[in-house]
Z-matrix of the N, CA and C atoms (Angstrom, degrees):
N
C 1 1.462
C 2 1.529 1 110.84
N 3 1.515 2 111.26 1 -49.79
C 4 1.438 3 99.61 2 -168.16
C 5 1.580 4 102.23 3 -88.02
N 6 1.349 5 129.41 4 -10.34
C 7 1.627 6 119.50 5 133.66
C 8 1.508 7 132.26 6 -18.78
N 9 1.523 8 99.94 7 -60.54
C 10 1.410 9 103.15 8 -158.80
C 11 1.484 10 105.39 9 -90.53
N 12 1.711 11 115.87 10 -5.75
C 13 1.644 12 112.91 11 162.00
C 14 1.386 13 105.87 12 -110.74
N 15 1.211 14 121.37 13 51.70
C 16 1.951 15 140.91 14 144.94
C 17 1.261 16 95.82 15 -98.62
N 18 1.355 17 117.02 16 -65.22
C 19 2.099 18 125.30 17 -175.69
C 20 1.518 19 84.84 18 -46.29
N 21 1.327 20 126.06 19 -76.85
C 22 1.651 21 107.76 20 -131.29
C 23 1.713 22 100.29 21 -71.51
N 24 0.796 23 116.21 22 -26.28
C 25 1.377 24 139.96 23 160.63
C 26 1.852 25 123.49 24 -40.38
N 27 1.520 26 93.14 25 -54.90
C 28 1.265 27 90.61 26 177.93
C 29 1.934 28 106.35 27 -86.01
N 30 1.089 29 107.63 28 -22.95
C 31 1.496 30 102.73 29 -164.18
C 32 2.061 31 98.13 30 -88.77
N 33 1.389 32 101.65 31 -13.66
C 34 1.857 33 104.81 32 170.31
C 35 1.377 34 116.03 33 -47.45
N 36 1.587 35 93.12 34 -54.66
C 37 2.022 36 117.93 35 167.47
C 38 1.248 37 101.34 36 -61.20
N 39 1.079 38 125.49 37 -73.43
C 40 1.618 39 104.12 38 -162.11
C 41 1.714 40 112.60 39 -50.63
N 42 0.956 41 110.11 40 -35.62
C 43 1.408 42 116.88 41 -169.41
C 44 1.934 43 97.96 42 -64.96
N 45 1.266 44 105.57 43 -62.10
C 46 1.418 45 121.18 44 -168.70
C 47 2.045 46 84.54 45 -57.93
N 48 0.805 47 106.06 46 -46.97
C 49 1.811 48 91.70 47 -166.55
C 50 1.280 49 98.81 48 -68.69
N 51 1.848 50 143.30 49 -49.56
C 52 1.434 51 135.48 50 169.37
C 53 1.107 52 134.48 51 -14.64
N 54 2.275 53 89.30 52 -62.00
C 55 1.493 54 93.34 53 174.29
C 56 1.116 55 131.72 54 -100.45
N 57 1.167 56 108.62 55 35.49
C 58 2.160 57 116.96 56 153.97
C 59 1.566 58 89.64 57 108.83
N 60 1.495 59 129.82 58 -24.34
C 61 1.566 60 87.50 59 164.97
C 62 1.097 61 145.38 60 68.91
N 63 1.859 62 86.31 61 -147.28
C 64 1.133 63 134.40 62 151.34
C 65 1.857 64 116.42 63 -27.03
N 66 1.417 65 103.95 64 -46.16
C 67 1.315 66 116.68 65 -157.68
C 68 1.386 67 90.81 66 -68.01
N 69 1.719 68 117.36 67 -40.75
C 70 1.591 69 113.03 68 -170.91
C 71 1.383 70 114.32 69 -94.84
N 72 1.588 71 124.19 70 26.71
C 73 1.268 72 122.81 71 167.35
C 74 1.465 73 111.29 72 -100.46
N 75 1.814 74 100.03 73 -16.98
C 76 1.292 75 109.96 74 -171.17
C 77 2.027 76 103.07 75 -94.60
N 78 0.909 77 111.90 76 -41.92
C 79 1.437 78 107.72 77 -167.73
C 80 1.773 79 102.17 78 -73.95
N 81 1.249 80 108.33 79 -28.10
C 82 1.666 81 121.10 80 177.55
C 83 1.421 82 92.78 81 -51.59
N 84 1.356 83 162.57 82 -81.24
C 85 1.290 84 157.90 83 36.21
C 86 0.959 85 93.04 84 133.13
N 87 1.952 86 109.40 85 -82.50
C 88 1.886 87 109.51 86 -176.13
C 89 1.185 88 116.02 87 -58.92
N 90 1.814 89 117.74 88 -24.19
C 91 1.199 90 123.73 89 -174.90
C 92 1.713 91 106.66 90 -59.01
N 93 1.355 92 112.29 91 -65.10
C 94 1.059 93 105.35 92 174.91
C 95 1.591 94 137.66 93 -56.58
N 96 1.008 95 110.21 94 -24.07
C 97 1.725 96 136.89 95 173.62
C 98 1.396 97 95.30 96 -70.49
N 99 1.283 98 128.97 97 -48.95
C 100 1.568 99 118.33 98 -164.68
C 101 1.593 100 98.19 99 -79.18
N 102 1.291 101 123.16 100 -23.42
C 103 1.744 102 125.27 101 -152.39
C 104 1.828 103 87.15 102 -98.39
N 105 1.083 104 114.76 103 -29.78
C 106 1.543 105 107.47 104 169.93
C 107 1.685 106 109.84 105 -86.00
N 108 0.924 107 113.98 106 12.78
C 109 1.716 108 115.60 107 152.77
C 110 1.066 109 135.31 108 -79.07
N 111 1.902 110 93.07 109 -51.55
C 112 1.559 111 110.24 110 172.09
C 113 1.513 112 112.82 111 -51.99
N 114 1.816 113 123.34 112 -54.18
C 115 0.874 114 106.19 113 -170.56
C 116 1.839 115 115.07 114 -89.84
N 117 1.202 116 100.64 115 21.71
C 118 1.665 117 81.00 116 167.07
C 119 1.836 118 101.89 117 -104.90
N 120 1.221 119 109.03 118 -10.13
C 121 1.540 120 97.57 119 164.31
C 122 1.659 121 129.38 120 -84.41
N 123 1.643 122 89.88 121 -8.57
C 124 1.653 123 96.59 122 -178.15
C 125 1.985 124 94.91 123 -83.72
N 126 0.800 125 110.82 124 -51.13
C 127 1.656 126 129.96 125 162.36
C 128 1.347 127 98.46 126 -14.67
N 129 1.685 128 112.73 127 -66.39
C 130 1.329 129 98.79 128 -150.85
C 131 1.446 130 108.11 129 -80.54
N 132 1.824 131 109.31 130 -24.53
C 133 1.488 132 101.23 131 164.06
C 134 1.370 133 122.44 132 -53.19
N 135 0.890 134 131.21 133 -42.87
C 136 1.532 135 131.40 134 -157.62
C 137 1.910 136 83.12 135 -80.46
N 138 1.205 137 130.19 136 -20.80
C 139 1.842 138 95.28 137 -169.75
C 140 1.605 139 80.75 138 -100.77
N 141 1.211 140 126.60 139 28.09
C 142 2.105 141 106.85 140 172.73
C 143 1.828 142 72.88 141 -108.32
N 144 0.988 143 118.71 142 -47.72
C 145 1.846 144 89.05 143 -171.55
C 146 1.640 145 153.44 144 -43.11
N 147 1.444 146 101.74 145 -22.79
C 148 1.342 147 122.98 146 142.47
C 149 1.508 148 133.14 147 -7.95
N 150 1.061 149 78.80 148 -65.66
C 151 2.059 150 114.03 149 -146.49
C 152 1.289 151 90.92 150 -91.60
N 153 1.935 152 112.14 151 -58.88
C 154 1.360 153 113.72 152 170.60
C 155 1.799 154 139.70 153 -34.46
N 156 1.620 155 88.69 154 -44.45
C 157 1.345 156 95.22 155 -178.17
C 158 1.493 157 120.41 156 -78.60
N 159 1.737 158 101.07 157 -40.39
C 160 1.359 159 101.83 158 159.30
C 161 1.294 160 134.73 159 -57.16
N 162 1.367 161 116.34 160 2.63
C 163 1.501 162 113.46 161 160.43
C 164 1.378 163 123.74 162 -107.63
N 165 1.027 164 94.97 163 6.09
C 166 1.411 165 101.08 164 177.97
C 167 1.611 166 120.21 165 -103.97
N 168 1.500 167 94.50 166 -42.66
C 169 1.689 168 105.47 167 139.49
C 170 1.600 169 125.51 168 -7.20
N 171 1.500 170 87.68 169 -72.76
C 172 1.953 171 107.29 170 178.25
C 173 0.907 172 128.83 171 -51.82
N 174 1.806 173 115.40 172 -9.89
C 175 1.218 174 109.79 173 -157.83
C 176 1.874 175 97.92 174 -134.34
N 177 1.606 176 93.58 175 -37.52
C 178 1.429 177 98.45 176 171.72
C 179 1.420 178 137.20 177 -145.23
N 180 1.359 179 88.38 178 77.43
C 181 1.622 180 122.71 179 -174.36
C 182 1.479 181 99.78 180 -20.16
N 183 1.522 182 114.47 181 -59.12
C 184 1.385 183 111.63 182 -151.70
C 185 1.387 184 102.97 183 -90.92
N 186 1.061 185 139.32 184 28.60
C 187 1.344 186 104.66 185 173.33
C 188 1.838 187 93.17 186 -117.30
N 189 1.326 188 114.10 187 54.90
C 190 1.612 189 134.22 188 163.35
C 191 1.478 190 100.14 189 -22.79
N 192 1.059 191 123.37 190 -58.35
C 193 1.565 192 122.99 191 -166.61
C 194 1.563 193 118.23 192 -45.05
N 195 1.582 194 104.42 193 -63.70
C 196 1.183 195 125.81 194 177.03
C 197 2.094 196 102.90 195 -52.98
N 198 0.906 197 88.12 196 -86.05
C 199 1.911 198 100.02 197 179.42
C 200 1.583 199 98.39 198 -24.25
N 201 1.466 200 111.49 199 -53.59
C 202 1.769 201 100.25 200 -179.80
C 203 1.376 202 127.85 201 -65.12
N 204 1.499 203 102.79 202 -42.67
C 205 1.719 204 116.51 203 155.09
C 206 1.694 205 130.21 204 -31.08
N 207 1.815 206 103.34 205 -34.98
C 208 1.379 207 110.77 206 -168.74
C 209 1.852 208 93.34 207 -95.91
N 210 1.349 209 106.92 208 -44.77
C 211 1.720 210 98.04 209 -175.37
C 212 1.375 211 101.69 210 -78.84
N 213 1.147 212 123.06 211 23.46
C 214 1.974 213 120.30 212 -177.72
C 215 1.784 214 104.85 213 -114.30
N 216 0.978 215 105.35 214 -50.29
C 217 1.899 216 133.75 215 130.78
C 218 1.520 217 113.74 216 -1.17
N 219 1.422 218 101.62 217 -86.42
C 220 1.335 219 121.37 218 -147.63
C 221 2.053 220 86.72 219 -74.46
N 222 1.730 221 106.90 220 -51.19
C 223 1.573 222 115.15 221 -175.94
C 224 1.674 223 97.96 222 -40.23
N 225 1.422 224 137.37 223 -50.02
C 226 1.253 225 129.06 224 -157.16
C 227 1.502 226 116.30 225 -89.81
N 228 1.763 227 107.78 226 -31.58
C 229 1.206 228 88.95 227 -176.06
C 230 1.699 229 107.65 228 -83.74
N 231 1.146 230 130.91 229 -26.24
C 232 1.923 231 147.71 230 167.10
C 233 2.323 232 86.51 231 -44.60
N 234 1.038 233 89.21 232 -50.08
C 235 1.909 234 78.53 233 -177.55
C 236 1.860 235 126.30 234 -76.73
N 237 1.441 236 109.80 235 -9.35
C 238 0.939 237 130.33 236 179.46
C 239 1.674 238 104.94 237 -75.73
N 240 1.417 239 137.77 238 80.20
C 241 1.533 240 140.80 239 -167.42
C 242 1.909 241 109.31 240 -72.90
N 243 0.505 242 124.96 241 135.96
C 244 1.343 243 128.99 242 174.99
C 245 1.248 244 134.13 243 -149.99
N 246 1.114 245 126.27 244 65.75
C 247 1.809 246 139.34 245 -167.67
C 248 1.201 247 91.92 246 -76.67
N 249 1.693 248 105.26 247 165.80
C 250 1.429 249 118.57 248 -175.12
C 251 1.355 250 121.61 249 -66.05
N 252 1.921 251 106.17 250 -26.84
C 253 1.058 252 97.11 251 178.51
C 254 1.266 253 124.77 252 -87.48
N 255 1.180 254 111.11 253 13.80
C 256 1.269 255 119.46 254 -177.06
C 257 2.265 256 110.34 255 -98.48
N 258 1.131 257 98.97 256 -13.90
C 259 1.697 258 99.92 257 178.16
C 260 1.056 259 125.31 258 -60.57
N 261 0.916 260 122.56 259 11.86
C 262 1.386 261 139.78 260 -157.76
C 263 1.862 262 109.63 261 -105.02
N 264 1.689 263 113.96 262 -31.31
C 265 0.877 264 110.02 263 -160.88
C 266 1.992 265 84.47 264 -108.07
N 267 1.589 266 113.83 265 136.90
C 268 1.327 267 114.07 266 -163.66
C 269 1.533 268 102.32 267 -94.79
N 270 1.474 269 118.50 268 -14.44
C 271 1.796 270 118.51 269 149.81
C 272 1.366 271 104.82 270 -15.96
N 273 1.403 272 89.32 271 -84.83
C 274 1.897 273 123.45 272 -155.95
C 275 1.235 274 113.17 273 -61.67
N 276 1.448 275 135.63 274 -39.28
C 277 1.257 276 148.47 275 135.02
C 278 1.477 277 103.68 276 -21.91
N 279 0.973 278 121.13 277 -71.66
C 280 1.715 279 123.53 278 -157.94
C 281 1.206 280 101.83 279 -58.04
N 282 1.622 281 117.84 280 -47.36
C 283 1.559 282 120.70 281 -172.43
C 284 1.587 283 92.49 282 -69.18
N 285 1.255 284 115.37 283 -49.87
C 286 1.884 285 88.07 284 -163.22
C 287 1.643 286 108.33 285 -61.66
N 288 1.268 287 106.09 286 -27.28
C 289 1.680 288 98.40 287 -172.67
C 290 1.414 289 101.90 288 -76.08
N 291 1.585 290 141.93 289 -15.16
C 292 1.457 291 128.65 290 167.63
C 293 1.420 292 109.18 291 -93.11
N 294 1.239 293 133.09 292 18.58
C 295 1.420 294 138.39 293 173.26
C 296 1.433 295 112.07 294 -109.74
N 297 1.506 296 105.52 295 -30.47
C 298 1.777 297 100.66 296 177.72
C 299 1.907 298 93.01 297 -87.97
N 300 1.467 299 120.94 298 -52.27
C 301 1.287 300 112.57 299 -176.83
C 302 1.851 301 122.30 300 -34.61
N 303 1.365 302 96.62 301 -29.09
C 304 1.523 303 108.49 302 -154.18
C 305 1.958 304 89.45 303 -88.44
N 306 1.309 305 121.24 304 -26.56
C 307 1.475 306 130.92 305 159.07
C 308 1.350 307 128.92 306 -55.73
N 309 1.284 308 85.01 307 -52.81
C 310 1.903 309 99.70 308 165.76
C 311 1.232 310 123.05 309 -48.50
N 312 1.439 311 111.86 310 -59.28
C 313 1.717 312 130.46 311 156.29
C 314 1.175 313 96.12 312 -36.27
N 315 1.440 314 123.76 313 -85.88
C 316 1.474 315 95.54 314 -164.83
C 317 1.281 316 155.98 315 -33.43
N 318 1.568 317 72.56 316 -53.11
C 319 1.908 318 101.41 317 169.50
C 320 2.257 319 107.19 318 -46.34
N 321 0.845 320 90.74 319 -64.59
C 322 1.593 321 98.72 320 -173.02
C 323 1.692 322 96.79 321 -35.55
N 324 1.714 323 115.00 322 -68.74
C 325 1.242 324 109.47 323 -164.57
C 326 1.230 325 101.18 324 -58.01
N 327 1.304 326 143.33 325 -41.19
C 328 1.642 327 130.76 326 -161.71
C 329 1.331 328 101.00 327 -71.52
N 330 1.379 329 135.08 328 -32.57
C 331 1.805 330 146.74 329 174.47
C 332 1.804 331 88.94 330 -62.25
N 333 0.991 332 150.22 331 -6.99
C 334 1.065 333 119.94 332 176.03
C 335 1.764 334 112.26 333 -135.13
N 336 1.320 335 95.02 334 -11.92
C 337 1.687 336 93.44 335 155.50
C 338 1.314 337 102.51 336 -50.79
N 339 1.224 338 117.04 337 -66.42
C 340 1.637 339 124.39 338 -167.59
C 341 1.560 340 121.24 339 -20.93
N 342 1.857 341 92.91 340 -47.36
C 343 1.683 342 93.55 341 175.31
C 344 1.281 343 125.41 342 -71.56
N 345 1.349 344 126.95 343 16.46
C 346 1.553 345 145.14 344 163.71
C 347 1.648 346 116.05 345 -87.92
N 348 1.533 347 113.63 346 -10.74
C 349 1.476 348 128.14 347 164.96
C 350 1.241 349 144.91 348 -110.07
N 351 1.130 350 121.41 349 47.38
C 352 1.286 351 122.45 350 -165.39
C 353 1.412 352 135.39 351 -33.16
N 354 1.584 353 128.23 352 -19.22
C 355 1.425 354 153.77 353 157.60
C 356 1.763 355 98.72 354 -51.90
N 357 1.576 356 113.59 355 -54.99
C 358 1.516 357 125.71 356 -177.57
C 359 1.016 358 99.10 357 -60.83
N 360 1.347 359 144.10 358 -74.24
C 361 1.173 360 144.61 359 -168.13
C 362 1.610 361 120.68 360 -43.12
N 363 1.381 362 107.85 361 -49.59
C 364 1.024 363 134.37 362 -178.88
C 365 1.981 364 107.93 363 -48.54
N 366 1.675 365 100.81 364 -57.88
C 367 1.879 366 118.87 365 -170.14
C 368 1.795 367 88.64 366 -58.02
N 369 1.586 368 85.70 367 130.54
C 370 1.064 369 108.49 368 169.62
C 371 1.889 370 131.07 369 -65.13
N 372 1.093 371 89.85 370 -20.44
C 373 1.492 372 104.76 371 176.40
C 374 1.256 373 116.90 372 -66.61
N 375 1.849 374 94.51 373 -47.85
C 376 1.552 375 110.90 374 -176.41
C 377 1.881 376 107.81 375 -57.25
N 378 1.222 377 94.95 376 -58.14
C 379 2.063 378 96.79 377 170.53
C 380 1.184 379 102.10 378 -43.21
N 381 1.288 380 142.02 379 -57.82
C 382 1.192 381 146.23 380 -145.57
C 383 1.547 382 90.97 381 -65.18
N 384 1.257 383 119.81 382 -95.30
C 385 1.408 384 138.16 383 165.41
C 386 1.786 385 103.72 384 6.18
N 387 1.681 386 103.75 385 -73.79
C 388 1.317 387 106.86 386 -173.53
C 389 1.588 388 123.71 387 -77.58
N 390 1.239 389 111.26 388 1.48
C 391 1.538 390 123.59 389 154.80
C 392 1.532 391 105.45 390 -67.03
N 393 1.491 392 125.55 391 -70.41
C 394 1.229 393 146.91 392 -153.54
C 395 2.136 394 78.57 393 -46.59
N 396 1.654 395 100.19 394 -81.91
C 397 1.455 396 120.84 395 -161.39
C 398 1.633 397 102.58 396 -34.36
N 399 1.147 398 111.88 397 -66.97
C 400 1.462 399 104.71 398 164.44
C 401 1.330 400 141.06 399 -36.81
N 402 1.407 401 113.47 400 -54.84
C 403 1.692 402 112.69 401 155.03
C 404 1.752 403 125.16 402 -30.00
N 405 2.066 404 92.55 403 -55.44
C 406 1.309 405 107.24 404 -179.91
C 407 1.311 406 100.89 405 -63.13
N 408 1.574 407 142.54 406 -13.89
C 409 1.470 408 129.44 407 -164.28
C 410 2.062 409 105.71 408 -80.61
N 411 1.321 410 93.23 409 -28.35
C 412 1.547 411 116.62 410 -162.46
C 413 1.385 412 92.15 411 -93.13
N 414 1.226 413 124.19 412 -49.71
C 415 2.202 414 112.69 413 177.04
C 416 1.488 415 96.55 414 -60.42
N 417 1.582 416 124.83 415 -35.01
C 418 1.603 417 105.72 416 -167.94
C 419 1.484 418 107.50 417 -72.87
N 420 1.342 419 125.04 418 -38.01
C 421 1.346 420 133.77 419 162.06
C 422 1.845 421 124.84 420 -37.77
N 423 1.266 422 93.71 421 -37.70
C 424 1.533 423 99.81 422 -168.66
C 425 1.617 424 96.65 423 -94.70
N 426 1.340 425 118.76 424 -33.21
C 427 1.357 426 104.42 425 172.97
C 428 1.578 427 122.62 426 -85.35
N 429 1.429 428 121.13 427 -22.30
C 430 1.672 429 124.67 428 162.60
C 431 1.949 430 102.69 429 -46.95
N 432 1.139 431 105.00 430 -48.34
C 433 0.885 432 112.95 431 -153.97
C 434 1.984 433 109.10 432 -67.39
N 435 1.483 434 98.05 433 -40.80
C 436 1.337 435 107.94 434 162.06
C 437 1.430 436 130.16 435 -54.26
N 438 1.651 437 115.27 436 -47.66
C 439 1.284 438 140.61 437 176.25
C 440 1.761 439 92.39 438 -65.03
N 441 1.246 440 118.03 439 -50.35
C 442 1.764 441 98.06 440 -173.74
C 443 1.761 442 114.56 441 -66.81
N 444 1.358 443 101.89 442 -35.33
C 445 1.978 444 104.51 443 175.18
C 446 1.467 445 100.37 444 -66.86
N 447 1.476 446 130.44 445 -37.03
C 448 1.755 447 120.30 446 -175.66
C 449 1.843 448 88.30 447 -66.04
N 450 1.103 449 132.39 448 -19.74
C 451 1.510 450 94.57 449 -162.52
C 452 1.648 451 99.91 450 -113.42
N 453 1.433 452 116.19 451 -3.50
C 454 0.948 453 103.26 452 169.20
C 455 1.327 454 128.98 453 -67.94
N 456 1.910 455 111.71 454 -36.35
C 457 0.971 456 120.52 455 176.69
C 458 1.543 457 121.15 456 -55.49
N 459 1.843 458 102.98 457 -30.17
C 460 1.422 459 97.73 458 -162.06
C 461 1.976 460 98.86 459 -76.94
N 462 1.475 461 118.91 460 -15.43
C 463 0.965 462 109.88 461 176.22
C 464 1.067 463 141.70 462 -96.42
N 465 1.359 464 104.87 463 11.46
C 466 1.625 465 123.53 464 169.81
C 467 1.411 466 113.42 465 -87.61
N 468 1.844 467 97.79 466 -31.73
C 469 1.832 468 91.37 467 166.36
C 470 1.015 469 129.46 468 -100.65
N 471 1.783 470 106.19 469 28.73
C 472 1.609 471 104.76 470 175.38
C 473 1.716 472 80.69 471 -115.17
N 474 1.461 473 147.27 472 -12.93
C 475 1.054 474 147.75 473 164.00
C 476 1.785 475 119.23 474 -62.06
N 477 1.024 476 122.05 475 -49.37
C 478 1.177 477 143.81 476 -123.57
C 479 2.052 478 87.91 477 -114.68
N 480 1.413 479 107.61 478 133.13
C 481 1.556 480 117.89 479 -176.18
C 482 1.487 481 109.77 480 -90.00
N 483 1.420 482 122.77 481 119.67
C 484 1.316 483 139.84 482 30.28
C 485 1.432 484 118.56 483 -85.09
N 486 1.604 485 122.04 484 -36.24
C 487 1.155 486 149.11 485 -153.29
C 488 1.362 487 87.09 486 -60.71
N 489 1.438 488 141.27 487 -45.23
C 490 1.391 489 131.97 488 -156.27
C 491 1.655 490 105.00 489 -67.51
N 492 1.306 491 126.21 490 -30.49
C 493 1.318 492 145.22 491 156.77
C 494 1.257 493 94.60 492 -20.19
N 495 1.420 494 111.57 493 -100.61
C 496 0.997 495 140.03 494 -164.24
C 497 1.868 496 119.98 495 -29.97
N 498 1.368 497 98.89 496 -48.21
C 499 1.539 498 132.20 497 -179.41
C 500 2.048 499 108.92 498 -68.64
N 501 1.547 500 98.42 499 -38.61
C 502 1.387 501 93.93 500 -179.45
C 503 2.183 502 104.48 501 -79.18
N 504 2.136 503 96.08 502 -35.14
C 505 1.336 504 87.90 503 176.62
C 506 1.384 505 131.06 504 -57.99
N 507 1.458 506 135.93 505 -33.72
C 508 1.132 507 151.79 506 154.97
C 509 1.230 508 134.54 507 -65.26
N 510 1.708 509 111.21 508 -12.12
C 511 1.686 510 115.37 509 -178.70
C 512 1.430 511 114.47 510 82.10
N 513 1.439 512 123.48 511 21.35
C 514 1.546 513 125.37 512 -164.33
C 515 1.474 514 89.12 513 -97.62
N 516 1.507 515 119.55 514 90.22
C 517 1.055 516 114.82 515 136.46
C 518 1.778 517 156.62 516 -76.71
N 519 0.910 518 135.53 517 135.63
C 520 1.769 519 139.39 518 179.36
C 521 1.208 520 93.17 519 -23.72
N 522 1.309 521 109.93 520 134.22
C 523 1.345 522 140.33 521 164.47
C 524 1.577 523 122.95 522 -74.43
N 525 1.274 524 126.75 523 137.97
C 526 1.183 525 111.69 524 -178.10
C 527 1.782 526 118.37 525 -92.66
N 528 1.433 527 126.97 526 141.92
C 529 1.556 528 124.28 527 175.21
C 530 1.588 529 113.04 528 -107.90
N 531 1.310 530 85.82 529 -165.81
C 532 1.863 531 102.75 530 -162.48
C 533 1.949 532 88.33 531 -81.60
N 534 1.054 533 115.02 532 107.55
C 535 2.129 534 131.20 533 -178.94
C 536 1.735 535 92.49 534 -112.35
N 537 1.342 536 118.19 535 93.66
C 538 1.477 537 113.95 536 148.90
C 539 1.492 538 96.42 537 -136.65
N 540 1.314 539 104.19 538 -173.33
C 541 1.837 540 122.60 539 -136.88
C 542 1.698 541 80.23 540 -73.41
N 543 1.707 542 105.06 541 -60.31
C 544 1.387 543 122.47 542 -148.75
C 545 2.166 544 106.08 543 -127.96
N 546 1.593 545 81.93 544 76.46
C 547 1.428 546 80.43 545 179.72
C 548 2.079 547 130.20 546 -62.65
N 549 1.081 548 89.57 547 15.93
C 550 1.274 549 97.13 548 -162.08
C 551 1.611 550 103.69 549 -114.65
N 552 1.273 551 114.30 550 -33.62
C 553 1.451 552 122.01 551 169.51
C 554 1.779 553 122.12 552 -72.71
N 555 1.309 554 96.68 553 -27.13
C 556 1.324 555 132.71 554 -173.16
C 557 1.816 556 89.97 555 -66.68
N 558 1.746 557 118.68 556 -87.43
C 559 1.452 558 130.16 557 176.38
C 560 1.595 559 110.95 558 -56.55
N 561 1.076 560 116.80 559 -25.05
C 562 1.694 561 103.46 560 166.16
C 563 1.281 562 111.97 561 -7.47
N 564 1.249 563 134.21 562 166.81
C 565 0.392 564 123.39 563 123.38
C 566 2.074 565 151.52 564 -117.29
N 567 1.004 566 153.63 565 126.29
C 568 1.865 567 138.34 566 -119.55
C 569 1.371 568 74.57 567 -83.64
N 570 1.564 569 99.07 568 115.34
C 571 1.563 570 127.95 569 141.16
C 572 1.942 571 121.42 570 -71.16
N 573 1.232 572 108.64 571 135.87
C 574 1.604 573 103.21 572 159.18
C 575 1.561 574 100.09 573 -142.94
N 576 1.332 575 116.32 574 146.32
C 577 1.393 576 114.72 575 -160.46
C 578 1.950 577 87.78 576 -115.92
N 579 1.071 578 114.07 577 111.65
C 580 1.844 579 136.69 578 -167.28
C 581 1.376 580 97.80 579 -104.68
N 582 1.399 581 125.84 580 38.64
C 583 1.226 582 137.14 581 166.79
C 584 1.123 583 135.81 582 -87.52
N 585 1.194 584 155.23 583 86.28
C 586 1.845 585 125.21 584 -128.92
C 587 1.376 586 101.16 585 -94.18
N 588 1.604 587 88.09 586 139.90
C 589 1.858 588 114.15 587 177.02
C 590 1.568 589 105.24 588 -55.06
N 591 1.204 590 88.15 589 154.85
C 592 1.592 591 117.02 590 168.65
C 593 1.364 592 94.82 591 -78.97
N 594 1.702 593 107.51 592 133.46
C 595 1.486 594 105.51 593 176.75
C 596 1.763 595 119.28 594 -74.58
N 597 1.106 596 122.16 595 144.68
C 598 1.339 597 124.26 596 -173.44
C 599 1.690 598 107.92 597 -61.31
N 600 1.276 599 110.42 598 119.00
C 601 1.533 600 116.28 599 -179.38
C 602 1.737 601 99.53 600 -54.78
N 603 1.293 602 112.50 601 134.76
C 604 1.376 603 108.75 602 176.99
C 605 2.201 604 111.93 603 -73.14
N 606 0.922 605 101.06 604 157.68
C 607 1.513 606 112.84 605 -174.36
C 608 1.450 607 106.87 606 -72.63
N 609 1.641 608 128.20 607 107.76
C 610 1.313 609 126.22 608 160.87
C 611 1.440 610 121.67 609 -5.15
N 612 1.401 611 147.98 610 130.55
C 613 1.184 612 135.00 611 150.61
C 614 1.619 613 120.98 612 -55.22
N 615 1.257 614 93.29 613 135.51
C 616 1.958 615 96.80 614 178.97
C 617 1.829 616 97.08 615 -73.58
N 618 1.650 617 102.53 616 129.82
C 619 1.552 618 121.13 617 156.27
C 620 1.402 619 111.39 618 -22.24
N 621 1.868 620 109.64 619 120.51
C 622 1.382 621 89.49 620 158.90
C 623 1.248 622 136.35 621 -80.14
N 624 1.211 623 117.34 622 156.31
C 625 1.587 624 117.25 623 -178.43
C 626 1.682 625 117.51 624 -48.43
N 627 1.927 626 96.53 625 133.49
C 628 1.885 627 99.09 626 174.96
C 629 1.647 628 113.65 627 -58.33
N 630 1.004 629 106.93 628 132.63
C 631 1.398 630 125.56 629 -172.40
C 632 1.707 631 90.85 630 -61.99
N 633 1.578 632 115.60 631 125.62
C 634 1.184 633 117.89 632 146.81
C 635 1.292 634 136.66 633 -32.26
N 636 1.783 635 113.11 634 118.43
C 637 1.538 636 110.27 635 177.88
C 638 1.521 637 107.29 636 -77.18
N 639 1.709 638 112.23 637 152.84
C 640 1.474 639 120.58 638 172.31
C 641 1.422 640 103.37 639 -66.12
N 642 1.187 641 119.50 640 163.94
C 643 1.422 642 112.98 641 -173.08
C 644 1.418 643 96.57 642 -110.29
N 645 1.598 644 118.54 643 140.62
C 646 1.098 645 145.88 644 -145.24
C 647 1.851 646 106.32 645 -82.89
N 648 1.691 647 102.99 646 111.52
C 649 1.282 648 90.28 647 161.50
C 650 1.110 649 158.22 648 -117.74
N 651 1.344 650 150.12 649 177.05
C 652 1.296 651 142.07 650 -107.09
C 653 1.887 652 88.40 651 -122.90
């Protein structure tokens, strides 16, 4: 007896490892591994914003709107929670991807107030800062980008025959990814070029007017 439940036993595994499995305990895995990338790079944006705004603060009190926009920003997408086990549901997904987008926006307009300050531009902190943010714009890029190939893969082998078997026997459904119009405008990352302009050539003076002739007499 306890022979013949080693066989059924051993041939459960073989069977379970044939039909992909294995394969979906493993790609489940990167999925999550890649989606805890994204958010430790979204993470690190949101703690350079701080510092950011407060320097910008220093320099340009008034443009309140913008500065409130970025810490109003930063409050929603930091409240937007999203654990791995949670990616699954394409709601919650959608909101975090319109909560970091709606950050991004911000970020850009406050990167270009800046070029209205030349003192800002100038503080070294402020470069500093917008070096750092930028880097972070390009790790969030390179890791979205990872997290979208982990889930594609995992959904081609919950698509894809024999594996789809397997995927309907267990409930392993497709995962949902990052779906906006223009993914590329989206990961940009906000450029400002802190280079100083060429001063604007001033405009020719207009000719003065021909002096009136006396009128001719007779």
């Amino acid at each position: 007896m306890r022979k013949l439940l080693w066989v059924v036993s051993l041939m459960a595994a073989l069977t379970l490892s044939g039909c992909g499995y294995n394969e979906f305990q493993t790609k489940d895995e990167q999925v999550k591994a890649a989606w805890g990338e994204v958010l430790n790079q979204y993470q690190r944006r949101a703690d350079l914003i701080p510092n950011l705004v407060a320097t910008v603060q220093g320099y340009a009190q008034q443009e309140r709107d913008v500065l409130i926009g970025v810490t109003n920003a930063r409050a929603r997408a930091t409240s937007v929670n999203l654990p791995a086990e949670a990616i699954n549901d394409p709601a919650k997904m959608q909101q975090f991807q319109q909560a970091q987008a709606e950050l991004s926006g911000a970020l850009g307009r406050l990167l270009v107030v800046a070029e209205n300050y030349p003192q800002l531009k100038s503080d070294q902190n402020f470069r500093e800062l917008q070096a750092q943010l930028e880097g972070t714009e390009n790790r969030i890029t390179t890791a979205r980008n990872r997290f979208i190939k982990a889930v594609q893969e995992f959904n081609i082998l919950a698509r894809k025959f024999p594996t789809n078997l397997t995927a309907m026997m267990f409930g392993y459904k497709e995962k949902p990814s990052f779906t906006v119009e223009d993914e590329k405008s989206i990961s940009r990352p906000p450029k400002v070029d802190f280079a100083p302009k060429p001063a604007t050539p001033a405009a020719p003076a207009a000719p003065a007017p021909a002096p009136a002739q006396p009128p001719a007499t007779k």
